[in-house]
SENUGU-975459 format. One record per residue (C-alpha): residue number from 1; residue in three letters; x, y, z. Coordinates in Angstrom, 3 decimals. Layout:
BEGIN
[rec NUM, "Ala", [X, Y, Z]];
...
END
This chain:
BEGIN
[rec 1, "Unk", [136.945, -7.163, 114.362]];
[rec 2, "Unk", [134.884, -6.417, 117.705]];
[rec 3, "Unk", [137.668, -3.645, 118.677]];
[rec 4, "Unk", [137.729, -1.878, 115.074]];
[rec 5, "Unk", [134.185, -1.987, 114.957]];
[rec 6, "Unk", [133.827, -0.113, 118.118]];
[rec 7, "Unk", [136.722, 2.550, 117.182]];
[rec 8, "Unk", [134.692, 2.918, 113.696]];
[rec 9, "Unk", [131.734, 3.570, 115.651]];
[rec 10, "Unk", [133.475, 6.223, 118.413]];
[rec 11, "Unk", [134.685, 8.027, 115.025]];
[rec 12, "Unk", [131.108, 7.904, 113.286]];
[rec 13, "Unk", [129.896, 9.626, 116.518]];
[rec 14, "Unk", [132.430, 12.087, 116.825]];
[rec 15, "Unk", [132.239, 13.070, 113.279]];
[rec 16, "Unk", [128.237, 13.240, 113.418]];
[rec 17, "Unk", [129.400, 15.692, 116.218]];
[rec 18, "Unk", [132.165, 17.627, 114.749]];
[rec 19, "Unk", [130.336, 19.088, 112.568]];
[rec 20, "Unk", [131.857, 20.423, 109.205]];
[rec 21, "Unk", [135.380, 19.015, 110.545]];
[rec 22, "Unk", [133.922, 16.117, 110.594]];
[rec 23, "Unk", [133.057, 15.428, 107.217]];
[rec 24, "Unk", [137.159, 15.947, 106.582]];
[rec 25, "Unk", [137.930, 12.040, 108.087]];
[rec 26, "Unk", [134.475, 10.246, 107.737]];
[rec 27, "Unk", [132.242, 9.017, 105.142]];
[rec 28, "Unk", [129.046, 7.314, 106.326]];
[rec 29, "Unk", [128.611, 3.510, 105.946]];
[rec 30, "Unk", [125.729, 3.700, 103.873]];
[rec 31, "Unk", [127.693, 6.046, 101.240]];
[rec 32, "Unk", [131.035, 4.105, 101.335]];
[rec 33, "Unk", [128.843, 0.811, 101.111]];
[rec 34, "Unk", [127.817, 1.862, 97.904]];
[rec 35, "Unk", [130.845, 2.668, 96.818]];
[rec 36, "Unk", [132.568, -0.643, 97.207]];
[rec 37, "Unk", [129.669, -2.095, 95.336]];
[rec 38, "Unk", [130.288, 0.427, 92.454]];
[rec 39, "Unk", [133.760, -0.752, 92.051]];
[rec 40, "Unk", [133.290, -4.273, 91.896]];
[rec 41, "Unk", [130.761, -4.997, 89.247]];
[rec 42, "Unk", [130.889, -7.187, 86.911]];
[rec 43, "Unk", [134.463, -8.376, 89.042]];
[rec 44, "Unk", [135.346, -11.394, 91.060]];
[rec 45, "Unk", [138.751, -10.094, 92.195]];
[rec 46, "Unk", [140.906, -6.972, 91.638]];
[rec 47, "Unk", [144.599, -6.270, 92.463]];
[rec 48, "Unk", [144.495, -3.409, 95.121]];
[rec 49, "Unk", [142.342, -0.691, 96.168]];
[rec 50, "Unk", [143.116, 3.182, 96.668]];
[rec 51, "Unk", [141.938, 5.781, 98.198]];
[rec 52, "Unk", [143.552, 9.035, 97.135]];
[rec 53, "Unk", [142.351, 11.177, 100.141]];
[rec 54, "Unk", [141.727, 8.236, 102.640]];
[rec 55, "Unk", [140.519, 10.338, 105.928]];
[rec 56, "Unk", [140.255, 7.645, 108.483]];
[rec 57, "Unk", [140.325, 4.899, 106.265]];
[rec 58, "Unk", [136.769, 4.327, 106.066]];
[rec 59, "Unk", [136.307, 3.550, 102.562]];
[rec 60, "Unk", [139.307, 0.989, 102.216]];
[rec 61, "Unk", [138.134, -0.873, 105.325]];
[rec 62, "Unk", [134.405, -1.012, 103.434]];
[rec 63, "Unk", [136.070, -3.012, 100.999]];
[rec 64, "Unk", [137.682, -5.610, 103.305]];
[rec 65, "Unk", [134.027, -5.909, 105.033]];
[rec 66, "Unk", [132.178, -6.301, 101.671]];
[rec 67, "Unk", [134.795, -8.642, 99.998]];
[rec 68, "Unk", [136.840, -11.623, 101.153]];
[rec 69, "Unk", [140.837, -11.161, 101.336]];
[rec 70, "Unk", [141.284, -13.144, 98.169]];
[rec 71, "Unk", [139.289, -10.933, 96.022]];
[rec 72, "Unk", [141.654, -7.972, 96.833]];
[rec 73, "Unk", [144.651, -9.406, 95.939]];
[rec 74, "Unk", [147.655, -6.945, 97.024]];
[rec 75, "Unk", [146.081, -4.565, 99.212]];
[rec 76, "Unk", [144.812, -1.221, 100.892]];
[rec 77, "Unk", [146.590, 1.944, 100.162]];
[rec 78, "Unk", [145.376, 5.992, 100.786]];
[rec 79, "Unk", [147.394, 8.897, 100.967]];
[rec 80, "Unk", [145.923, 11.758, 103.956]];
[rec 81, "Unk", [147.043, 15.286, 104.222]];
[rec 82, "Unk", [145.741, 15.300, 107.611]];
[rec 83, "Unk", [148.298, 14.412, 110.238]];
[rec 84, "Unk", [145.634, 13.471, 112.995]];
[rec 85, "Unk", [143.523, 11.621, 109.947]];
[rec 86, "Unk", [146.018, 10.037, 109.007]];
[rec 87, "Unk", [147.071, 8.141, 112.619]];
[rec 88, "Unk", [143.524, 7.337, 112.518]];
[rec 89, "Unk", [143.753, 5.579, 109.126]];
[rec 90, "Unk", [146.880, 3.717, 110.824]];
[rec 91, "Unk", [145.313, 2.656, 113.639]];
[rec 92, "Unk", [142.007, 1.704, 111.650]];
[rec 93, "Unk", [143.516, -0.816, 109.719]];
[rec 94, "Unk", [145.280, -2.434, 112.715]];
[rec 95, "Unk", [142.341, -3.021, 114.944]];
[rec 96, "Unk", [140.393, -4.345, 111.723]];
[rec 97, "Unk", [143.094, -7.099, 111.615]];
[rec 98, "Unk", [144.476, -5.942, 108.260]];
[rec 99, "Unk", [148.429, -7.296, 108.038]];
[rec 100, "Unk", [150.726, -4.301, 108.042]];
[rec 101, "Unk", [152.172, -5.705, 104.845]];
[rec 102, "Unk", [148.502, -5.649, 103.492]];
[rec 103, "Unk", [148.137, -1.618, 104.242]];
[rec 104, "Unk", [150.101, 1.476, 102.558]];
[rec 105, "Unk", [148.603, 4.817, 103.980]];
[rec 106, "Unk", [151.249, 7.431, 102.940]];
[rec 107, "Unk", [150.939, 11.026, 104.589]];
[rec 108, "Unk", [151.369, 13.950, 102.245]];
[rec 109, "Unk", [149.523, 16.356, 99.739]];
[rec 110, "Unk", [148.054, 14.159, 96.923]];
[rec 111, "Unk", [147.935, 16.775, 94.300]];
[rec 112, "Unk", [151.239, 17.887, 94.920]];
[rec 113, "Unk", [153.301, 14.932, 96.103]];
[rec 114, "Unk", [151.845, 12.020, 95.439]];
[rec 115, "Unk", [152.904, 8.753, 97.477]];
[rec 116, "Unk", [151.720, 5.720, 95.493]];
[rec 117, "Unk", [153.178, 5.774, 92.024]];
[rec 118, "Unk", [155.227, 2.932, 91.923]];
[rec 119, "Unk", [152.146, 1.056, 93.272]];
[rec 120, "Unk", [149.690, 2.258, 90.408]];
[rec 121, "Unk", [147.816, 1.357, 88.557]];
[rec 122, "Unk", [144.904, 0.103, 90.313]];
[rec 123, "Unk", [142.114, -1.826, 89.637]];
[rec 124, "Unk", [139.387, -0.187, 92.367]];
[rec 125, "Unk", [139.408, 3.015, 93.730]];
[rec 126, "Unk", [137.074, 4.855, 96.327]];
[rec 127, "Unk", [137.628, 8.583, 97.209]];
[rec 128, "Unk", [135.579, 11.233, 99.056]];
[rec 129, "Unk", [137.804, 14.399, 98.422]];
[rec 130, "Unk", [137.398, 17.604, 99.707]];
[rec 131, "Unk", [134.910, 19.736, 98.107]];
[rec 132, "Unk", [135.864, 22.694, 95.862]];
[rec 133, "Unk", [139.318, 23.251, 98.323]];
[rec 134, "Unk", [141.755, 25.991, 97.143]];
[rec 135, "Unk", [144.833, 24.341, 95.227]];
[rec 136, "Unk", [148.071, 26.168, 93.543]];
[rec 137, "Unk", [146.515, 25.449, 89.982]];
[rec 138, "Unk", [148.107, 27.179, 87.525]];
[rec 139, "Unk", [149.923, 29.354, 90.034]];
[rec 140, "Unk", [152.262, 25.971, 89.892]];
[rec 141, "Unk", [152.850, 26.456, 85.641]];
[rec 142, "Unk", [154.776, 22.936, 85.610]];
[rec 143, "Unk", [151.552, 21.116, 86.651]];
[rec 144, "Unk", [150.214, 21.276, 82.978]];
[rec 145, "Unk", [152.851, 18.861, 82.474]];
[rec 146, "Unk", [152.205, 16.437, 85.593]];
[rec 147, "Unk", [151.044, 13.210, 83.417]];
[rec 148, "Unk", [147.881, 13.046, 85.603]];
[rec 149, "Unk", [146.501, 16.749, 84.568]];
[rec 150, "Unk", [148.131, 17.206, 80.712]];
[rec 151, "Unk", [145.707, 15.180, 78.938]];
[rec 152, "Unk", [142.766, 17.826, 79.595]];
[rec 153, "Unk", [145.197, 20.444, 78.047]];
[rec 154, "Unk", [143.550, 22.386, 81.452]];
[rec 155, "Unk", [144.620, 22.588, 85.075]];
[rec 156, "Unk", [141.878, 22.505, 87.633]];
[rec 157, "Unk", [141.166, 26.052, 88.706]];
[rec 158, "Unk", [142.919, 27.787, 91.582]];
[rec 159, "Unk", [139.522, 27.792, 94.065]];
[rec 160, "Unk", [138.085, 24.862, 93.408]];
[rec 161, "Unk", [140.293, 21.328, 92.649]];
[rec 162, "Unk", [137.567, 18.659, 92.347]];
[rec 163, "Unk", [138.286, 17.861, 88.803]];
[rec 164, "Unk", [142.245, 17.528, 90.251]];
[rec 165, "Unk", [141.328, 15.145, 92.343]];
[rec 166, "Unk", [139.158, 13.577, 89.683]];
[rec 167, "Unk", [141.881, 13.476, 86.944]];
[rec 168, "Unk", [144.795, 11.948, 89.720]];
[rec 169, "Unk", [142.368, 9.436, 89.918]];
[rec 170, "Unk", [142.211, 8.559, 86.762]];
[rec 171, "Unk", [145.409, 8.889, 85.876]];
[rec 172, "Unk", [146.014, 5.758, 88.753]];
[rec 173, "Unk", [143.420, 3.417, 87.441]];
[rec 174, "Unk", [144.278, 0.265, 85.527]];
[rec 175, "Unk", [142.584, -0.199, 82.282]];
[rec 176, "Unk", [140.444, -2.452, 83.732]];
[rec 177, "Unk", [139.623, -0.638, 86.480]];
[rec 178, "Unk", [136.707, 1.381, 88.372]];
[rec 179, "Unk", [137.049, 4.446, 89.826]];
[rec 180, "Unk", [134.008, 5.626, 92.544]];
[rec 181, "Unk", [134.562, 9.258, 93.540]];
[rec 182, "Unk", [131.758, 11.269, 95.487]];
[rec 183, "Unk", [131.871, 14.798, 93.804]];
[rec 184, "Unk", [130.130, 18.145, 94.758]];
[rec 185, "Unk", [127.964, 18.919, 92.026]];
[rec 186, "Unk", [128.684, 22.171, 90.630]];
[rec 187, "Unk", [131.471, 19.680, 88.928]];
[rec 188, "Unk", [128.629, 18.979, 86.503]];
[rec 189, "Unk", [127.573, 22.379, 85.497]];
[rec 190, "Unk", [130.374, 24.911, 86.105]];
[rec 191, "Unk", [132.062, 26.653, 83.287]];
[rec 192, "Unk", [135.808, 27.729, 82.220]];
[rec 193, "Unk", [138.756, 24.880, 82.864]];
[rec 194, "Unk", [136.034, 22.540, 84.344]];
[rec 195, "Unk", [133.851, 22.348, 81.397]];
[rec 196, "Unk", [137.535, 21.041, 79.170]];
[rec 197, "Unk", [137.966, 19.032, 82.052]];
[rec 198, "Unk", [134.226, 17.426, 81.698]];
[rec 199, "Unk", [134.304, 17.330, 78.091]];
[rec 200, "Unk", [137.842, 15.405, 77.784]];
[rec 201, "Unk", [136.532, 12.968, 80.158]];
[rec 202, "Unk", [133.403, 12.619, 77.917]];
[rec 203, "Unk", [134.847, 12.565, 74.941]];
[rec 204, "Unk", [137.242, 9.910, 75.635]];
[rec 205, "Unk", [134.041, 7.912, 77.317]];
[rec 206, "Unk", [135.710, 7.590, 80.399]];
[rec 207, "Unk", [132.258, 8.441, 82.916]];
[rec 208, "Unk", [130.640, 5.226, 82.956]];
[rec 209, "Unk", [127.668, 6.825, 85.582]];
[rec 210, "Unk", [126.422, 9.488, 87.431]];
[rec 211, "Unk", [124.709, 8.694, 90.709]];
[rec 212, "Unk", [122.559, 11.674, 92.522]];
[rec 213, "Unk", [122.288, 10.908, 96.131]];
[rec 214, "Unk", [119.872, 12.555, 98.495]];
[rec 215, "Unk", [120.729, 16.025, 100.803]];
[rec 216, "Unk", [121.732, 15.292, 104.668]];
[rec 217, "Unk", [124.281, 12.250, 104.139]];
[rec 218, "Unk", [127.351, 13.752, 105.002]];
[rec 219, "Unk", [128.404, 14.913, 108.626]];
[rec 220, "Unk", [128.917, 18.961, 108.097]];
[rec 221, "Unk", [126.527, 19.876, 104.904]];
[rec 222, "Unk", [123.335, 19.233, 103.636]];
[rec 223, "Unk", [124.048, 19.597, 100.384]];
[rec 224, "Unk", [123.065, 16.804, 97.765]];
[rec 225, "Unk", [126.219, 15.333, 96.602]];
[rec 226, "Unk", [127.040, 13.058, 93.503]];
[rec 227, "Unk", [128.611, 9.664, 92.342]];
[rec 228, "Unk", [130.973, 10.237, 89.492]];
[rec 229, "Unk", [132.004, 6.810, 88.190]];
[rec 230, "Unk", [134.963, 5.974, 85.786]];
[rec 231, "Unk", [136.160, 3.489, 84.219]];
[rec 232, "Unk", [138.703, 2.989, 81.174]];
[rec 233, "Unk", [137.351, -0.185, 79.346]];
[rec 234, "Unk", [133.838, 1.149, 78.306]];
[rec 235, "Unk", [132.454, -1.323, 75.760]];
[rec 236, "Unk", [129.530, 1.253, 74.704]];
[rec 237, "Unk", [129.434, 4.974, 74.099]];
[rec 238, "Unk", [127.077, 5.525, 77.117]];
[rec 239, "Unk", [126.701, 6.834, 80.100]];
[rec 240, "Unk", [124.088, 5.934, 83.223]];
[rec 241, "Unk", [122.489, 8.887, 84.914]];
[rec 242, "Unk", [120.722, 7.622, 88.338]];
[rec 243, "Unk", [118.706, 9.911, 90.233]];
[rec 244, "Unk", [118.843, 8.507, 93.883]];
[rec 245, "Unk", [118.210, 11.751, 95.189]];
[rec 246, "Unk", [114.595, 10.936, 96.536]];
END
């Protein structure tokens, strides 16, 4: 892994560099770390892992350095917008030895045209999307009915598509599954079609934890971001709220 170790590094310094670009293709180790660890509790071996809006493929190849090839039985796959990101996901997984039969990164609009639904469901999934990006919304009026965004009985709204994101996420996890998704936190607090959003994922006890991490972590903001945490086989009516913040 010497070579994809030293391409990782040249893009951690270029996105440290790039500024708010940056941020677009790169999540730091010690934030995509975490997030493999999230999705694994309690697990000694899951099917595949996805990564909705994959950048450079940082957070899939996280999970091939914390966990042995057994334990993920069938896989990396991402989808990237990005056409530069994208090559760089490509090229990621080859120099970190993964088996092109081991890798699907699909280029193409999640929201709109998602690549991987044949492959769903899946049991692990880590995803840094963009925060509070424009989206068509309801300017699209078919999208109520997209299986991923009908069971909030709300679309995401036109400025800001976090809780898009969030809900094709969960709409691609197995019933067994984890889902580890770094959020901007306005998510939390924001009113109108978020706040259905938030309270049909509460209601049907699908956030398992909410993790607060600390200002300064990501290449291009200093804002604090957030851990949002889902899974689908909750045993207990209750949710973890961790303020790593500090």
């Amino acid at each position: 892994d010497a070579f994809g170790d030293a391409y990782e590094f040249l893009i951690s310094n270029y996105a440290s560099n790039a500024g708010k670009s940056g941020g677009e293709f790169f999540t730091p180790q010690t934030v995509s770390k975490l997030l493999a660890r999230l999705v694994m509790v309690g697990k000694d071996k899951i099917n595949k892992v996805y990564d909705p809006t994959c950048g450079s493929g940082s957070l899939l190849l996280q999970m091939k350095k914390q966990y042995e090839d057994h334990i993920l039985e069938d896989g990396f796959f991402g989808q990237e917008i990005n056409m530069t990101n994208y090559n760089l996901a490509r090229m990621n997984m080859f120099l970190h030895n993964i088996n092109y039969n081991n890798f699907d990164i699909k280029r193409g609009d999640t929201l709109l045209n998602p690549q991987h639904l044949e492959e769903k469901p899946f049991d692990a999934i880590v995803s840094n999307p963009p925060y509070s990006v424009k989206w068509v919304g309801d300017g699209e009026p078919t999208l109520i009915n997209d299986d991923r965004f009908a069971p909030a009985g709300k679309l995401a709204p036109k400025s800001k598509a976090d809780f898009a994101f969030i809900m094709h996420s969960l709409n691609h996890l197995s019933n067994k599954g984890r889902a580890a998704i770094v959020c901007f936190p306005g998510i939390f607090y924001r009113g109108g079609a978020e706040k259905t959003i938030r309270q049909y994922l509460v209601d049907n006890n699908f956030v398992e934890a909410v993790i607060s991490l600390p200002d300064n972590l990501f290449f291009g903001t200093s804002i604090a971001t957030t851990i949002l945490v889902l899974a689908k086989n909750k045993l207990e009516n209750k949710t973890l709220f961790i303020d790593a913040s500090k």
